[in-house]
Structures are given as C-alpha cells and as structure tokens.
N, C-alpha and C positions, 0 to 999 in steps of 0.2 A: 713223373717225367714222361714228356709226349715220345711215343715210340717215333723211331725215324723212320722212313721207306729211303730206301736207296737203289739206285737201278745200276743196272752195267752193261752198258753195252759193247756186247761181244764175250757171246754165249761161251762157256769153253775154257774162254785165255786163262794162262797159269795165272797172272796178278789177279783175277776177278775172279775167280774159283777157290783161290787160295784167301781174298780177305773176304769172301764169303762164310768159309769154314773158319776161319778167325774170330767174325765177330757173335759167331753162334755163344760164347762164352757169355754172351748179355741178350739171352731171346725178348726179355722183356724192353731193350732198349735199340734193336735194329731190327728192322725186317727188309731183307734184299733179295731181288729178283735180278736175274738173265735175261738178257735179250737178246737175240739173234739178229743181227742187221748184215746176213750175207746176202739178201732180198731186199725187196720192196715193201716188206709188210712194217716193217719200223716205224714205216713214215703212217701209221694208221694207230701206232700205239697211241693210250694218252698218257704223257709226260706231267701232266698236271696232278697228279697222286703222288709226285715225289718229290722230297728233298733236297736231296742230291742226285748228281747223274755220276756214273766215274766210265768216262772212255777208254775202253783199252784195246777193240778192234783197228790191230795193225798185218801187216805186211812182214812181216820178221825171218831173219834163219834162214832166207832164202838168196840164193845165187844172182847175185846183180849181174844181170845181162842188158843189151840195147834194148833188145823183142818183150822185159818186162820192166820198164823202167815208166809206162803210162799204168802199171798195178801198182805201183808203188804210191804214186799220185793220186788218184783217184780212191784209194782208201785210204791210205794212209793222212793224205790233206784233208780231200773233198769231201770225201764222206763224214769225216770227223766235222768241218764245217758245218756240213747240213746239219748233223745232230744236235749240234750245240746250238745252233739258229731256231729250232724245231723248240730246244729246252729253253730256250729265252722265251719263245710264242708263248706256253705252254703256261711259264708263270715260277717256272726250277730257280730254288734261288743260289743255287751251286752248282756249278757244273768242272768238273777234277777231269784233267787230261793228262794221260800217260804221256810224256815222252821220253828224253833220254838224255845220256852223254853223250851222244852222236851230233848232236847239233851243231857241238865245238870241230868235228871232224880232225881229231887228234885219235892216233893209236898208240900213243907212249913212246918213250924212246929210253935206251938199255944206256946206263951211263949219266944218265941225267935225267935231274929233276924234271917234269910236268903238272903242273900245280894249277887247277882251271879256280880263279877268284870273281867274283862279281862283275871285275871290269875287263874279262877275258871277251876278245871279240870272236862270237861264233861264226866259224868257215866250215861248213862243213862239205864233205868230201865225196857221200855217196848217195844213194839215191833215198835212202831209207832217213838218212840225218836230214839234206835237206827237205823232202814232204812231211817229216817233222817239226823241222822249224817251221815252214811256208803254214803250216797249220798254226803252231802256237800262235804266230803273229797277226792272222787274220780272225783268232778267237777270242787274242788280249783283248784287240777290238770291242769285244763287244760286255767289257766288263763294266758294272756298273753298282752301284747299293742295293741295287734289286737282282743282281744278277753276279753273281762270284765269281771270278776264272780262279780255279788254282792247277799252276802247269810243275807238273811234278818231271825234271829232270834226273831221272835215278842214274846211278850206274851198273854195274853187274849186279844184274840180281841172282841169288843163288836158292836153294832149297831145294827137298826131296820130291826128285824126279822132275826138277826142272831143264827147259830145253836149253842149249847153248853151251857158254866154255866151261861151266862145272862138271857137267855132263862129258864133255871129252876130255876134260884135266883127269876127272877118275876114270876112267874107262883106258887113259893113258899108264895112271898112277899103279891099276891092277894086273897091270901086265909087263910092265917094265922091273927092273932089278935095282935100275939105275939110274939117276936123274941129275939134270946139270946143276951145281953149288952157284946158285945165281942169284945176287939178293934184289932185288928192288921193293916197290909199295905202289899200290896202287886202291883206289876208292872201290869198297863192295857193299850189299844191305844183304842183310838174310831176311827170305820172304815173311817171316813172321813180324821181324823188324818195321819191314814196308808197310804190312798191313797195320799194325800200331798205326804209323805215322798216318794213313791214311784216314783211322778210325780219328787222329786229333784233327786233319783236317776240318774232317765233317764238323765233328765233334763242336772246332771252336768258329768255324765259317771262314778261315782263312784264304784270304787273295794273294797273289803274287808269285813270284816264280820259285823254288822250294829245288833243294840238292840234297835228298836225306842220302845217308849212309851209316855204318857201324860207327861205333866210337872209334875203333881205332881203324889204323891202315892195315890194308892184308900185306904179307908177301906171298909169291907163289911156294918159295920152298917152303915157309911154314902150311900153307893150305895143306902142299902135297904129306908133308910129314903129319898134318893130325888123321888123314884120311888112309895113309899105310895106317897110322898108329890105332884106328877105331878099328880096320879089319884086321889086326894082326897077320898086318902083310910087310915085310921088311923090306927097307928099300935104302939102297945105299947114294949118296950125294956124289958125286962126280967133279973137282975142278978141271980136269983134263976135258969132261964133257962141257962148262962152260966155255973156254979157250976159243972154239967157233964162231959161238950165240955171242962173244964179247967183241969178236973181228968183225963178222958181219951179218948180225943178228937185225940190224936196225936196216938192212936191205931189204929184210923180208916180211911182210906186215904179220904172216901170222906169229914169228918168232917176236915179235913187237908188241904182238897182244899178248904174247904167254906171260914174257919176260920184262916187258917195258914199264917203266914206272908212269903211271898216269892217274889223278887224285883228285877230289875238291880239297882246297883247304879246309882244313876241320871248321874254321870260325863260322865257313854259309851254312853249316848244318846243325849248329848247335839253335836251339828254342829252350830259354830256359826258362821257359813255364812247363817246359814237358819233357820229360826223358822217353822218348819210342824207341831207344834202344834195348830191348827187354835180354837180348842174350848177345854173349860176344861172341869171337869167332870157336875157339872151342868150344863154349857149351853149344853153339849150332851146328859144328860137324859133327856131334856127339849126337844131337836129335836127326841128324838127315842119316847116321850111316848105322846107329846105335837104334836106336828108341824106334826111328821109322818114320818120325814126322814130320 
C-alpha cells in the first residue's frame, strides 16, 4: 500500500494536531505535515507532494465585534480559497475543508425540537458561519474528478483539552454543587471520532458535503453527570434550577447553547460502508477525564 502524504494547513489547530496523533496508529500508511499559513510563505510551499490537503486555519473562540468582522473574512473565506486554488494548480487530488454547524445559524431552542436535515436552508447569523459558508460555496466550485471538495460540517467538537463549550461546561461542572434538571439533545463528535472520519474521507476520496457526529444524541445533564461521575465530584440536579432556563432561557443565546436542543438527523451521518464512530459518549468522557486522551 502506497503511503499517503497529507498536509494541514494551519499549524497548531486542535482538528489537525489531534488527527495527526490519530493517524500515527498506521506510520506505514500516513505521513502528515503542518503548515503554517499565518504569512506569506504558504504560497511558496509545493503542494504537489500530497494527496490530500485538510484545511483547518480558522478565526474561532473569538468575540464578534464590527472592528473584527474583515478577520473573520479574510481568513476564514479568503485565505481558505486561495489554498484550495493553489491545491487545484498544484495537482492535490483532495482537498477536505473544516467547516461547521454555523452555517445553518441556529443556537437550539429549550422546548423544542431543532433537527438540521439535508433540505435545511442555511442562514447563518454571525460572522464566523457566514465566512464559512461564503468559503464552502466558492470551493464546491472548483470540484471536479481530478480534484475532490469534501466539506466537513461538524458540530461540537469535543476532546482532552479542547477549546470552547466542553471546556466551560467542566470548568462549570467542577465548581458548582448544583445544576439545572434540564433535558434536551443536541449533535456532538468526540475528537477521536472526527479524526476516524477524516481518516475514511482520505482513505475512500469522498466528495460532498459530510455531517459526522456520535451515534447517538448528547444531553447536557447526561454530559454534566459522566464528568461529576469520572472525578468523583457529586453534583446534585436542580428542578427549581430549571423553572428560569424553561421561562426564559430561549432569550438568551448563551442559555440556548447550554440547554437548547439542536441536532443533525442521525440518517446524514450514517456511511454504512464505515462505522468512524470508534467510542460513545461514556467511553469518551472516560478517555478525556480518566485515561487523559
């Protein structure tokens, strides 16, 4: 079997660091490199030594303001265009772009179903969804038999020591006593998961637009209760603490993203030539809080 070379740009990012150390599991069947393209010097690599490209230098985590709303654009679109243009020149016959659940510009809502299916029309809301869409669509563009888009729409990503709402749900989880009795479901991938999926992309050259996530739906209370339960930290459930979050919880977006139900339908994410779901949500908060990994 021919070894693959795989490039990533955007030296650093938890996705491309994380299925870097994923695919070490087969040295003899990947070999993957970092690339920094917070410069100029990108545009001097040659792209033409690799198989795939998998883009994941974004704009993330950060405070949408007026005065940053042209950073958001210009990397998150622009610069992701040129790379992919540069990998077309070049001769890449795959090129894998991170994007997201943001593109739909939905935060969930407490009470009710949110279910994003195939013929869900993407509106998205803030600056980080739309220079993500603006980007997929001017990269679908340039797919072809000699040239693969696959645009990877994830949701939560989660995993040990990743940035974002995992990262504050526990940092919530480890200091509280008490937490609201709140059920909803919403769409997650544990980074291991991701990286699978990433590795069948490669793996089978697949095109098109891709919604991986776990096999099943998270709820917050269950997240919150495996994560007391891996540190032998006791936390008690609260109805009286829901009563607010159920009046008017759906005012507030961040109460919306703790508590809101928001999902793909399981049916976009299933591939059954391939199961990349390698661990469910316990045995993953078992390896992020337990094991370390």
């Amino acid at each position: 079997m021919t070894k693959k070379r795989i490039l990533i740009t955007g030296k650093g990012s938890y996705v491309g660091t994380n299925f870097k150390k994923w695919v070490q599991q087969w040295p003899d069947q990947y070999e993957v490199e970092e690339l920094s393209v917070r410069d100029e010097y990108w545009k001097e690599h040659d792209f033409s030594q690799y198989n795939a490209i998998i883009h994941v230098a974004a704009v993330v985590h950060k405070r949408e303001l007026p005065e940053n709303e042209h950073l958001y654009f210009s990397v998150n679109r622009d610069l992701a265009i040129s790379i992919a243009k540069k990998a077309q020149q070049d001769g890449v016959r795959q090129f894998l772009f991170m994007s997201s659940m943001s593109v739909y510009g939905l935060e969930g809502y407490i009470g009710k179903d949110v279910i994003i299916n195939e013929d869900t029309h993407c509106n998205p809301t803030s600056y980080y969804g739309r220079s993500k869409l603006e980007a997929e669509q001017s990269i679908l563009k340039m797919n072809s038999s000699d040239f693969k888009i696959s645009i990877i729409r994830a949701p939560m990503i989660y995993g040990k020591d990743c940035p974002g709402n995992y990262a504050r749900l526990r940092k919530l989880v480890m200091k509280t006593p008490f937490f609201p009795e709140v059920e909803n479901m919403r769409s997650m991938i544990f980074i291991d998961n991701l990286s699978e999926f990433i590795r069948w992309l490669i793996n089978s050259t697949k095109e098109g637009i891709f919604f991986p996530q776990n096999k099943d739906l998270v709820s917050t209370k269950e997240l919150v209760y495996l994560i007391s339960c891996a540190n032998n930290k006791k936390i008690l459930f609260s109805k009286i603490l829901s009563i607010p979050i159920n009046i008017i919880g759906n005012k507030v977006i961040v109460i919306r993203k703790l508590f809101g139900n928001l999902q793909y339908d399981l049916t976009i994410s299933l591939h059954d030539e391939y199961d990349y779901c390698l661990s469910d949500l316990e045995h993953s908060v078992k390896k992020i809080e337990i094991d370390g990994a």
